[in-house]
C-alpha positions as CSV (number, residue, x, y, z in Angstrom):
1,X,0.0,0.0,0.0
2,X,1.3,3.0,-1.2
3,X,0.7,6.1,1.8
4,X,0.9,9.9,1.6
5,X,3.8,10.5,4.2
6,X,6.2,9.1,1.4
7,X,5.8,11.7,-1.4
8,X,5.9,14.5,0.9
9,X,9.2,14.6,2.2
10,X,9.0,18.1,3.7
11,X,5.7,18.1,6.2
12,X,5.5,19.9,9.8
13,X,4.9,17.3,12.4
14,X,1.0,18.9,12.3
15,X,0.8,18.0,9.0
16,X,2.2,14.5,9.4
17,X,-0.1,14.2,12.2
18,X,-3.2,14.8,9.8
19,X,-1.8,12.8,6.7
20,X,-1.2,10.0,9.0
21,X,-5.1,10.0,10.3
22,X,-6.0,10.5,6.7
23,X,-4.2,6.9,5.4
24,X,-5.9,5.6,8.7
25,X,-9.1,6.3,7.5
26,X,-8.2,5.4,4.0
27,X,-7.0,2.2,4.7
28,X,-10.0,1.7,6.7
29,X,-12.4,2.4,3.7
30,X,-10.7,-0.6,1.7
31,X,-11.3,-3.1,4.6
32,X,-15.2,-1.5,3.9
33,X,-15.4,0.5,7.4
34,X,-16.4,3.7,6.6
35,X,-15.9,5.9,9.9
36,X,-14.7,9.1,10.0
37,X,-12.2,10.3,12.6
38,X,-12.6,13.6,14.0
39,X,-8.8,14.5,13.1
40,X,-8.8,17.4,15.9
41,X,-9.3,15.2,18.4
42,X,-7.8,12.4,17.4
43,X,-4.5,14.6,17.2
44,X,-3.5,13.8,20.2
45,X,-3.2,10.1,20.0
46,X,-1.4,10.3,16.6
47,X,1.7,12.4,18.7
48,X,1.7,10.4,21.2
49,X,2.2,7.5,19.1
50,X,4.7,9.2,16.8
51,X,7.2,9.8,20.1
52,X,6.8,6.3,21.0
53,X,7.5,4.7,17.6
54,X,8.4,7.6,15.4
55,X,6.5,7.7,11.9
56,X,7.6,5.1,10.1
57,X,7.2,2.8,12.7
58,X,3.4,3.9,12.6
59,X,3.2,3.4,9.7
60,X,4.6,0.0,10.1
61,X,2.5,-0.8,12.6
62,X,-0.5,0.6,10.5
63,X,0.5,-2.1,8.1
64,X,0.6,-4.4,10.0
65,X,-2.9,-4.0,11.9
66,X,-4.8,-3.7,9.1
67,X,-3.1,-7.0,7.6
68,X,-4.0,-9.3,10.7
69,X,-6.9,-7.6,11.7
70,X,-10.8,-8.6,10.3
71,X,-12.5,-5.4,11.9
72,X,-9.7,-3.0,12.7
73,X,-10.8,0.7,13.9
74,X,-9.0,3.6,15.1
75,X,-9.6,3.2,19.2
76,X,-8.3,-0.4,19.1
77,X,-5.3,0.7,17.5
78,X,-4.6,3.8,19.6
79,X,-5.2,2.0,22.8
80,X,-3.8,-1.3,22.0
81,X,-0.6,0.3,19.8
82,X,2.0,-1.7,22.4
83,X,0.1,-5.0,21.4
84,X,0.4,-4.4,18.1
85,X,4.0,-3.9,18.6
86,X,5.0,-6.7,20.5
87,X,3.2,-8.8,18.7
88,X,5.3,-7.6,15.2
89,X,8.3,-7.7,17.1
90,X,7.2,-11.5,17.6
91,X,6.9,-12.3,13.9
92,X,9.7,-10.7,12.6
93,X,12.0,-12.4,15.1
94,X,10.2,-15.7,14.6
95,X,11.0,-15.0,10.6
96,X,14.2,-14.5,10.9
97,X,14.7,-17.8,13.2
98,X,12.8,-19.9,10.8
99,X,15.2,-18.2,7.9
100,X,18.1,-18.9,9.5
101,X,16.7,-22.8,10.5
102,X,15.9,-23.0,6.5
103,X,19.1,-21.9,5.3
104,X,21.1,-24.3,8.2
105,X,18.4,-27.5,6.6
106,X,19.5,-26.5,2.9
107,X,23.4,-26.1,3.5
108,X,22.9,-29.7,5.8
109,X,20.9,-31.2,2.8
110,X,23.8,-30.1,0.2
């Protein structure tokens, strides 16, 4: 999924803040939920997150949501954004064991 925080390389945090909500509700709108985020509001959460895992890592964490989750929405992942986290953090180091256990099966198979 392609989001708006890559083409614009030079936004104030503010405007991060609202593009950020904006791909939210996006991405939201292609899983069929159609809900509406009051952006003023919701302003607050989007900081808070950014400072704990900066904008990419949103982002990332976006992504991932919205790929394991059947009804995502906005309050779950604002309040449940250290879940989300951890369980990423779980996958990716589970992928990179099972990588690492593939590649040692293949060299003992040569």
């Amino acid at each position: 999924m392609s989001y708006s925080f890559l083409s614009e390389k030079k936004q104030t945090k503010n405007q991060q803040i609202h593009v950020f909500i904006s791909d939210f509700e996006k991405s939201l709108r292609q899983k069929g939920i159609d809900d509406k985020l009051n952006r003023y509001t919701e302003q607050h959460a989007v900081k808070a997150l950014m400072e704990s895992y900066t904008l990419n890592g949103c982002y990332e964490l976006m992504e991932y949501y919205f790929k394991v989750s059947l009804t995502p929405s906005w309050v779950w992942f604002k309040n449940n954004a250290d879940k989300i986290y951890k369980a990423k953090h779980i996958r990716d180091e589970d992928y990179k064991v099972r990588s690492f256990m593939r590649q040692q099966a293949r060299d003992w198979l040569k």
